[in-house]
C-alpha positions as CSV (number, residue, x, y, z in Angstrom):
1,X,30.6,20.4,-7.7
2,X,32.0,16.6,-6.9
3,X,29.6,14.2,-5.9
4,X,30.3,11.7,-3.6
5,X,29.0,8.2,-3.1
6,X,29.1,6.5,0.6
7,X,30.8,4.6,1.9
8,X,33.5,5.6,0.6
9,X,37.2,5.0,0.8
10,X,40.5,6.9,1.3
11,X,41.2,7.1,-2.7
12,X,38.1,9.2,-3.2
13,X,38.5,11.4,0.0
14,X,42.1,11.9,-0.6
15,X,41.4,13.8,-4.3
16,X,39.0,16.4,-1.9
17,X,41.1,19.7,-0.9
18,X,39.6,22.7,1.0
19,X,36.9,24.4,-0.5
20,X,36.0,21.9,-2.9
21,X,32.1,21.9,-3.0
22,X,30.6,18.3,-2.6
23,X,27.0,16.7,-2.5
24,X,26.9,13.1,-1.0
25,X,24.7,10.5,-2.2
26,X,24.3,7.5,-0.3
27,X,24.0,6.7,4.0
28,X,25.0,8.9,6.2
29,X,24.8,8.5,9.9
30,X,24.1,11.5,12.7
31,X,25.4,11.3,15.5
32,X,26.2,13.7,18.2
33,X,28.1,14.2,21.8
34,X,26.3,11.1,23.3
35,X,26.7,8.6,20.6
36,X,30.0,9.7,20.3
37,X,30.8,8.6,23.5
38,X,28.7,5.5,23.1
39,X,30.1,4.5,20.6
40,X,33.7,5.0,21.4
41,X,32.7,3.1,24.8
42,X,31.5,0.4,22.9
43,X,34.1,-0.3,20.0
44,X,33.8,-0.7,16.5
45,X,32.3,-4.1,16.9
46,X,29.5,-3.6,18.9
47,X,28.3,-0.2,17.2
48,X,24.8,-1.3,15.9
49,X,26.5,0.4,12.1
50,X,28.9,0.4,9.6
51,X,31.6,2.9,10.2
52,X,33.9,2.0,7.8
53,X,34.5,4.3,4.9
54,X,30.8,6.0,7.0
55,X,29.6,9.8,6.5
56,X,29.0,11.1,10.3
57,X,26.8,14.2,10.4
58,X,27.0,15.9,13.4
59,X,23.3,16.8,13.5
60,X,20.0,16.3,15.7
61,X,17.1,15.8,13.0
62,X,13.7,17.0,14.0
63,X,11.8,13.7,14.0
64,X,7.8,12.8,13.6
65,X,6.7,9.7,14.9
66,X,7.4,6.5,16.7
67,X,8.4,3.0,16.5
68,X,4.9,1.7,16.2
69,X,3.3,4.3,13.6
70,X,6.9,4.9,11.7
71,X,9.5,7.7,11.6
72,X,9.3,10.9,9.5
73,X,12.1,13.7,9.2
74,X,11.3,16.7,8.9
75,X,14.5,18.6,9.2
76,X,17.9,18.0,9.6
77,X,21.1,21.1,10.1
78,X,24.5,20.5,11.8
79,X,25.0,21.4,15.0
80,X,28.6,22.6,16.5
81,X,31.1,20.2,16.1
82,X,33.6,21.2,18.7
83,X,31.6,19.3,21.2
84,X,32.6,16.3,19.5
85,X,36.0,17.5,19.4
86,X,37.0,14.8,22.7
87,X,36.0,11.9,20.8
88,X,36.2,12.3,16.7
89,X,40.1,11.4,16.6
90,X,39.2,7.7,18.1
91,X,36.3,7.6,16.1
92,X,37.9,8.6,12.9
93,X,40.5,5.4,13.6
94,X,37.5,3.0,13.8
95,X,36.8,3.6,10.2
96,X,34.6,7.0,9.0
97,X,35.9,9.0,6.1
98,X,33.7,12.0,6.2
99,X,32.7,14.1,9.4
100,X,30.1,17.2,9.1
101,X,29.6,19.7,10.6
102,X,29.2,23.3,11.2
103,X,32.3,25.4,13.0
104,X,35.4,23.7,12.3
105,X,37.0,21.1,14.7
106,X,40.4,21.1,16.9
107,X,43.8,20.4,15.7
108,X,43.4,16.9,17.2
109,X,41.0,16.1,14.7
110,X,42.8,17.9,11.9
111,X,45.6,15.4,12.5
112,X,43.3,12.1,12.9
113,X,41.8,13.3,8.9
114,X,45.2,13.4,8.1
115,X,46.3,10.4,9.8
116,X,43.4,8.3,8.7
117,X,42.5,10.2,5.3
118,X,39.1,11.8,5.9
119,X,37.8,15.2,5.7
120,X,36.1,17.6,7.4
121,X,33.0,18.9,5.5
122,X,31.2,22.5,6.3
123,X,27.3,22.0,6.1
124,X,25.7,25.7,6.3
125,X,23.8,26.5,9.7
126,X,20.0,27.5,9.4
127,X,19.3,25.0,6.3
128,X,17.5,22.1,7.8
129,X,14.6,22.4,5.5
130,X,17.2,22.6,2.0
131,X,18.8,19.2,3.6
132,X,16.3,17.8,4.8
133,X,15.1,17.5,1.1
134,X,17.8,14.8,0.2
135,X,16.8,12.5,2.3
136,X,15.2,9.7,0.7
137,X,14.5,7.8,3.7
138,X,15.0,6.7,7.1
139,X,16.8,3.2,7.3
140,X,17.3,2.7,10.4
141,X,17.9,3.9,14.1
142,X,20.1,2.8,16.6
143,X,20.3,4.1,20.5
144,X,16.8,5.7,20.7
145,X,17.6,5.8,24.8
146,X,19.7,8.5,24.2
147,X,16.9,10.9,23.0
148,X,15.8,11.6,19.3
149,X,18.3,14.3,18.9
150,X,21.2,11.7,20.1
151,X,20.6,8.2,18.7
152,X,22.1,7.5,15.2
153,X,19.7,7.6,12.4
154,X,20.9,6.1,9.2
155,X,19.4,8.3,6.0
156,X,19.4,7.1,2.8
157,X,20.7,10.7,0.4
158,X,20.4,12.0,-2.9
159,X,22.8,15.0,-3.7
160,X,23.2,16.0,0.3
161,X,24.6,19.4,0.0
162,X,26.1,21.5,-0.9
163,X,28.8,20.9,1.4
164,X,32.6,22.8,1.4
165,X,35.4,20.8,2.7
166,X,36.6,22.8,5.3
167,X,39.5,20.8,6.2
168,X,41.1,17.7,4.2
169,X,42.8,15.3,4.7
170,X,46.2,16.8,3.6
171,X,46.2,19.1,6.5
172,X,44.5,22.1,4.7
173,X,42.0,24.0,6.7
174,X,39.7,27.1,5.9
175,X,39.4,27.8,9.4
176,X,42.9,28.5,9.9
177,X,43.5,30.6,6.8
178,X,40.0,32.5,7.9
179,X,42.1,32.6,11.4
């Protein structure tokens, strides 16, 4: 198991290689087909976070709460990531290291890890109660007029996992050799 602190920067990401087994400690930042677009709209600059060496988890967390009373999570799993497919190779170039998911992504985006050393990491479908475990806390929220499931939340992780790299950031991909 390798253990991962975030941010993180290409050095780290670029000793991963497919089928490692990671756990992530640190921020992460969900984000799915809408605030992808948002923020590739946007630009790096006026994203309301840090992308830069940034842990994207393609999830929509199950949220209690509001802005007045607080927020509480009470579960968080990956959705599919090839609906992100269109926009994580501009994303990846404004700074993320570490995109998860569950599925696999398109060739596009197994040239933009290459290309901008990050990696592709496999969360397993139907644990959003294990995950939701290792997070510690929410820190913030950004883009809550896109809906729960679509603004970016920014947890605060212990030992998020586990996690297989599915596809690195030297062009190895399980998908393919599953394929």
């Amino acid at each position: 198991m390798k253990k991962l602190l975030v941010p993180v920067n290409s050095n780290g990401i670029n000793d991963l290689k497919a089928g490692d087994i990671v756990n992530i400690s640190g921020k992460i930042l969900t984000a799915r087909d809408q605030a992808h677009k948002r923020i590739i709209e946007s630009g790096k600059e006026k994203t309301p976070c840090n992308l830069e060496g940034a842990a994207i988890f393609h999830a929509g967390p199950i949220i209690s709460g509001d802005e007045d009373s607080g927020f509480e999570i009470i579960a968080i799993g990956p959705t599919t990531s090839t609906r992100m497919n269109p926009y994580e190779g501009e994303l990846l170039k404004m700074g993320p290291k570490i995109i998860i998911g569950k599925g696999g992504m398109d060739e596009d985006v197994a040239n933009a890890l290459q290309k901008y050393g990050g990696v592709y990491l496999a969360a397993v479908g139907g644990c959003a109660a294990l995950y939701v475990e290792a997070v510690k806390n929410i820190d913030n929220v950004h883009w809550l007029d896109l809906g729960i499931p679509e603004a970016i939340w920014e947890l605060n992780v212990e030992e998020f996992g586990p996690l297989i790299v599915a596809m690195d950031s030297h062009g190895n991909n399980l998908y393919e050799k599953v394929e």
